[in-house]
C-alpha positions as CSV (number, residue, x, y, z in Angstrom):
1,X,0.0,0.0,0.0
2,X,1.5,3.5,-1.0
3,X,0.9,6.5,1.2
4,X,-1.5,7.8,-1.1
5,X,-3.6,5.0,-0.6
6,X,-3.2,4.6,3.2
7,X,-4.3,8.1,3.0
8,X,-7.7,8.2,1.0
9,X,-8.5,5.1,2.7
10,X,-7.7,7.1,6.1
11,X,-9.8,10.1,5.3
12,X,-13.0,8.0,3.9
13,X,-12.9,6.3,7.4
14,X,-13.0,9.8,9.4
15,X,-15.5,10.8,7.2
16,X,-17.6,8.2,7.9
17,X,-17.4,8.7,11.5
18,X,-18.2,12.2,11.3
19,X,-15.0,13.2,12.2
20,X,-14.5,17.6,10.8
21,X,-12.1,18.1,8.4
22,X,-11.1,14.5,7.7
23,X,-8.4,15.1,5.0
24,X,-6.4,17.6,7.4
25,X,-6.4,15.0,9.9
26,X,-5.4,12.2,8.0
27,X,-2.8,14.4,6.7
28,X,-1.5,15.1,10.3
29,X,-1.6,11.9,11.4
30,X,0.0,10.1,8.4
31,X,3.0,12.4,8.7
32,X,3.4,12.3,12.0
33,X,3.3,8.5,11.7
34,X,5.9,8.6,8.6
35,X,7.6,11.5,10.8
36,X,7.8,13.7,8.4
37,X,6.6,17.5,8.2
38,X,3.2,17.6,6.3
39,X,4.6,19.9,4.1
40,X,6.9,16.9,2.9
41,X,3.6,13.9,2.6
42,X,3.5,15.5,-1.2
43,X,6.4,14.1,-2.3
44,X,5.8,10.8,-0.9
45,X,2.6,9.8,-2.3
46,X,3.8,6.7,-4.3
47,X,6.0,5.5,-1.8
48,X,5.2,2.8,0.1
49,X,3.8,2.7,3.3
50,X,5.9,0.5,6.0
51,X,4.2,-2.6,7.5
52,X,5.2,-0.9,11.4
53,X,4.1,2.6,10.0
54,X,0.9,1.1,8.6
55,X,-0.2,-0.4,11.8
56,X,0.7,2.8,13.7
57,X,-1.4,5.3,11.6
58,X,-4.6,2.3,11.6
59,X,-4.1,3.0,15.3
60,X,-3.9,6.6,15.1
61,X,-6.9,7.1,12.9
62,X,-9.0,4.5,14.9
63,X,-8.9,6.9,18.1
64,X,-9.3,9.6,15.8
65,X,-12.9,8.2,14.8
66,X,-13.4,7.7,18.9
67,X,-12.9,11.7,18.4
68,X,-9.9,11.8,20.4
69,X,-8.6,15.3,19.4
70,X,-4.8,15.2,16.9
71,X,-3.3,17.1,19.7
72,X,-3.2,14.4,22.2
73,X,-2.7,12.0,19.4
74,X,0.3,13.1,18.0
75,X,1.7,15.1,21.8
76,X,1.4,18.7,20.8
77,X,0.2,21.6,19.3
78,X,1.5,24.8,17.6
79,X,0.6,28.1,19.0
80,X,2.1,31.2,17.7
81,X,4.9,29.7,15.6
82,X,6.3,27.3,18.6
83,X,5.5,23.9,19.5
84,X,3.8,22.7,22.9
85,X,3.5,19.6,24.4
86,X,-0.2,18.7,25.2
87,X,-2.0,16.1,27.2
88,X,-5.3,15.5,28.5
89,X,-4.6,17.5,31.5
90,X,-4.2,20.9,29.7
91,X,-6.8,22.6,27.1
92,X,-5.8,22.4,23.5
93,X,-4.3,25.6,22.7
94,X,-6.2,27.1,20.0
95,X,-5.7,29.6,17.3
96,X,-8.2,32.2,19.0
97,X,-5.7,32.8,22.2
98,X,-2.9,34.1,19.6
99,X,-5.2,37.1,20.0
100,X,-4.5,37.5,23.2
101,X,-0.7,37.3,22.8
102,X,-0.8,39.6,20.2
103,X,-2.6,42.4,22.4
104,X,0.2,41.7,25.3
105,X,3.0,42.1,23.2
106,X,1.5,45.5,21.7
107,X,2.8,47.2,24.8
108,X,6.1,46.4,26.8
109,X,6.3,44.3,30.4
110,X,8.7,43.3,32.7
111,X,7.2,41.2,35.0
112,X,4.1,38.9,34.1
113,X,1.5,36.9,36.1
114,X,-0.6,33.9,33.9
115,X,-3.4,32.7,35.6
116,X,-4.5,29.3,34.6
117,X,-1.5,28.8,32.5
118,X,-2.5,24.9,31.6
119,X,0.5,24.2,28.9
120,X,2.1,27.3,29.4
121,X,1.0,28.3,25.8
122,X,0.3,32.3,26.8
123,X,3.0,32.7,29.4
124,X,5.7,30.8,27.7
125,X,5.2,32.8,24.4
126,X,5.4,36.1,25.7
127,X,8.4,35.1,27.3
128,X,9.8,33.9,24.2
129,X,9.0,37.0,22.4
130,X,10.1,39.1,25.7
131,X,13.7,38.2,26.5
132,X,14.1,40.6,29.0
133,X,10.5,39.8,31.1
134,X,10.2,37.7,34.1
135,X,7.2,35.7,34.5
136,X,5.1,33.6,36.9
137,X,2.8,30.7,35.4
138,X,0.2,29.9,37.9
139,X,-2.2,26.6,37.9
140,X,-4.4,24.8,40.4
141,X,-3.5,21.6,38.8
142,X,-0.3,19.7,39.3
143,X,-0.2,18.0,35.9
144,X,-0.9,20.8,34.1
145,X,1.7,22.3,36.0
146,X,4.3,20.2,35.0
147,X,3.8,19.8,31.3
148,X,4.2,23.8,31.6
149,X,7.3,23.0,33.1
150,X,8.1,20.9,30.3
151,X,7.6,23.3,28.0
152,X,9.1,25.8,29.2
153,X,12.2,23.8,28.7
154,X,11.9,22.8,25.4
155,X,11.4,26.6,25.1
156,X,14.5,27.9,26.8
157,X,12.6,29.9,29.2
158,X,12.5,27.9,31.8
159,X,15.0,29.8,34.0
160,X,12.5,32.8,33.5
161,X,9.8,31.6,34.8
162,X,8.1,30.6,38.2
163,X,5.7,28.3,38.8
164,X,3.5,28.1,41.4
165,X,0.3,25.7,42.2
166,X,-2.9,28.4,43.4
167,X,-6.0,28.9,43.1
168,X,-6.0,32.1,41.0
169,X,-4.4,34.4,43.1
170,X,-4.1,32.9,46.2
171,X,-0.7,31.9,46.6
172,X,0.4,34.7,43.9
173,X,2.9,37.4,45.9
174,X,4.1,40.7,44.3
175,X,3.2,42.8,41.7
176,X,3.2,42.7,38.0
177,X,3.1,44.9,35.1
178,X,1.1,42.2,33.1
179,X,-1.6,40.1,34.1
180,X,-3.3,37.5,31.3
181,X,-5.5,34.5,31.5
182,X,-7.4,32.5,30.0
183,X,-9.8,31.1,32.3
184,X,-12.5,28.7,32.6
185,X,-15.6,30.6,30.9
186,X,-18.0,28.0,29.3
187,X,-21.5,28.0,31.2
188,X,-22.1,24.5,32.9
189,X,-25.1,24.4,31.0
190,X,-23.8,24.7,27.6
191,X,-21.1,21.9,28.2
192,X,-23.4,19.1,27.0
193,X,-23.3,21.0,23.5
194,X,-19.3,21.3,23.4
195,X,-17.6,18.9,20.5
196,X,-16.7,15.2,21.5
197,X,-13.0,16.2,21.6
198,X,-13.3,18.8,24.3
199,X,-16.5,17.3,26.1
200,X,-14.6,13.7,26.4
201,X,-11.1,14.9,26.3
202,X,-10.6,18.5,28.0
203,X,-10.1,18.8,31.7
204,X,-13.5,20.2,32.8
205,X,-11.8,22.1,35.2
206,X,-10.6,24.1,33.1
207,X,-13.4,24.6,31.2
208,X,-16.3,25.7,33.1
209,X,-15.8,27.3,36.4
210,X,-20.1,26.1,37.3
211,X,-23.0,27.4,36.4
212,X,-22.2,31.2,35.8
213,X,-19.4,30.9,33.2
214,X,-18.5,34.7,34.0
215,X,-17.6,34.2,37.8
216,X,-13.8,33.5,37.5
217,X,-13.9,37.5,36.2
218,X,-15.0,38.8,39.2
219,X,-12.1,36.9,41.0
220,X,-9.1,38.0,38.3
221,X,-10.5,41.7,38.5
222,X,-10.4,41.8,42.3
223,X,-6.9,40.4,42.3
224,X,-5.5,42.8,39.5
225,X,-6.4,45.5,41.3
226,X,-3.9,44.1,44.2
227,X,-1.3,42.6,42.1
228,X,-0.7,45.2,38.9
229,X,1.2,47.7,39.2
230,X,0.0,51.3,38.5
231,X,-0.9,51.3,35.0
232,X,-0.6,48.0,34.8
233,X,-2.2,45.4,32.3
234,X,-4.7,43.2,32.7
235,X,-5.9,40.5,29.6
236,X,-8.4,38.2,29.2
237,X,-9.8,35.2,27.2
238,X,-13.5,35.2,26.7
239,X,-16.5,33.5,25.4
240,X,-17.8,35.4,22.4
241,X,-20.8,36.4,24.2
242,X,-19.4,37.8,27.2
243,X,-17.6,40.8,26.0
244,X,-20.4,43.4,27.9
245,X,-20.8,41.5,30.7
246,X,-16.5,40.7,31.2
247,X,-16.0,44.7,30.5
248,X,-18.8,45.6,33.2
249,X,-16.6,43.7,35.7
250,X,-14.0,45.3,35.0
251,X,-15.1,48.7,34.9
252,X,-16.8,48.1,38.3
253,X,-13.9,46.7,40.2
254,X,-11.8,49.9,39.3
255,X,-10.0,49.1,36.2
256,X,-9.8,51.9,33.6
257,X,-9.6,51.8,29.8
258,X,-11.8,48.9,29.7
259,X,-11.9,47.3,25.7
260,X,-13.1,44.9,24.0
261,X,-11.5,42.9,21.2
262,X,-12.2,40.8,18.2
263,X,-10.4,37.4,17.3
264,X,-9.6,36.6,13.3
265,X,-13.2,35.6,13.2
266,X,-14.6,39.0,14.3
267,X,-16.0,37.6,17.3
268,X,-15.5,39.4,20.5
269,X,-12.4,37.3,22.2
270,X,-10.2,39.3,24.8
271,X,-10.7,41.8,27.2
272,X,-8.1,44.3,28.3
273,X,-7.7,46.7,31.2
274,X,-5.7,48.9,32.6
275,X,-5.2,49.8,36.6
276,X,-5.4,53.6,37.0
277,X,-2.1,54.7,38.2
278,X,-4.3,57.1,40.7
């Protein structure tokens, strides 16, 4: 069997189960089981497929038709031109965040607090893209913790960067010129309506925070007002629909030049803050 055949047969299976965008997947897996860059599958087409290869990718795209999400499949994930390891204790990090990267680095910072970092994707990149900035990554879980860790490594950042197990800000100490997140927003009752690969495969915990899917905002703005420093940053992740509600928060706790942003899809995706230096 050549590769190009392995591969039409892959992608008729996904599409049979349903699975979105079967040809991308199938094109992801079948290089990452070649190990190859998918760029390179092209060229390959009328090679043959290995018999150990072979077996791997049939394994790969059978959990892919139980909906188990490429990320976990294949380990990791790119996020704003870097690679992170992923694992079913951290959310998938996903194109929209990039946003709120982007919105950080508009400004400069010294000295950043991530709040619910899971894999490190937001902290870790604006440290990347900061050499000079400090940074503490922040997590209630362990595991998610530590594949942060891991990736902060693999990064070279590592030695610029704390991290510290609490529940959002209660074991955080100091200030910081920069505070992001992106926390749990989803309302518990829109969970039953979330895809297969996040419903089955996506720590809930970070997630949903319970019924009211704005709550963890009250809790960040209350903290930033402690923790930034005068005119200091605050950025958030957000459901599409919370933009009013999120900004309201804000404005309420104290926090100045309140905004609201829109992702690459035009919906509303981050809001940003700043704390009045007064």
């Amino acid at each position: 069997m050549t590769l190009q055949q392995a591969l039409t047969a892959a992608i008729q299976r996904l599409r049979d189960a349903g699975v979105p965008d079967p040809a991308v997947d199938a094109r992801r897996l079948l290089a990452h089981s070649v190990g190859v860059d998918a760029g390179r599958l092209i060229l390959m087409m009328h090679d043959a497929l290995p018999d150990g290869t072979a077996e791997a990718f049939d394994t790969l795209i059978t959990r892919r038709c139980a909906r188990e999400p490429v990320s976990h499949l294949t380990g990791g994930r790119d996020f704003y031109g870097r690679r992170f390891t992923v694992t079913r204790d951290t959310l998938d990090p996903r194109p929209e965040t990039e946003t709120l990267v982007g919105l950080a680095l508009e400004a400069p910072f010294a000295r950043l607090l991530d709040l619910g970092t899971g894999t490190g994707c937001i902290a870790l990149t604006l440290l990347a893209e900061m050499p000079d900035a400090q940074g503490v990554a922040a997590d209630l879980s362990p595991a998610a913790l530590a594949v942060a860790q891991g990736n902060a490594q693999a990064l070279e950042v590592a030695e610029r960067c704390s991290f510290i197990q609490s529940d959002w800000f209660s074991a955080v100490n100091g200030e910081f010129d920069l505070i992001v997140s992106n926390p749990p927003y989803i309302d518990a009752a829109e969970m039953p309506d979330l895809s297969p690969e996040v419903r089955l495969h996506e720590p809930h915990l970070a997630l949903t925070p319970g019924v009211e899917g704005t709550a963890p905002y009250v809790t960040i703005a209350a903290g930033a007002i402690t923790h930034l420093t005068p005119n200091g940053r605050l950025l958030v992740e957000i459901g599409y629909r919370q933009g009013p509600a999120v900004a309201r928060i804000f404005a309420d706790s104290g926090l100045s030049q309140v905004s609201i942003h829109k992702d690459m899809n035009g919906h509303d995706r981050v809001v940003s803050a700043i704390k009045p230096s007064i």
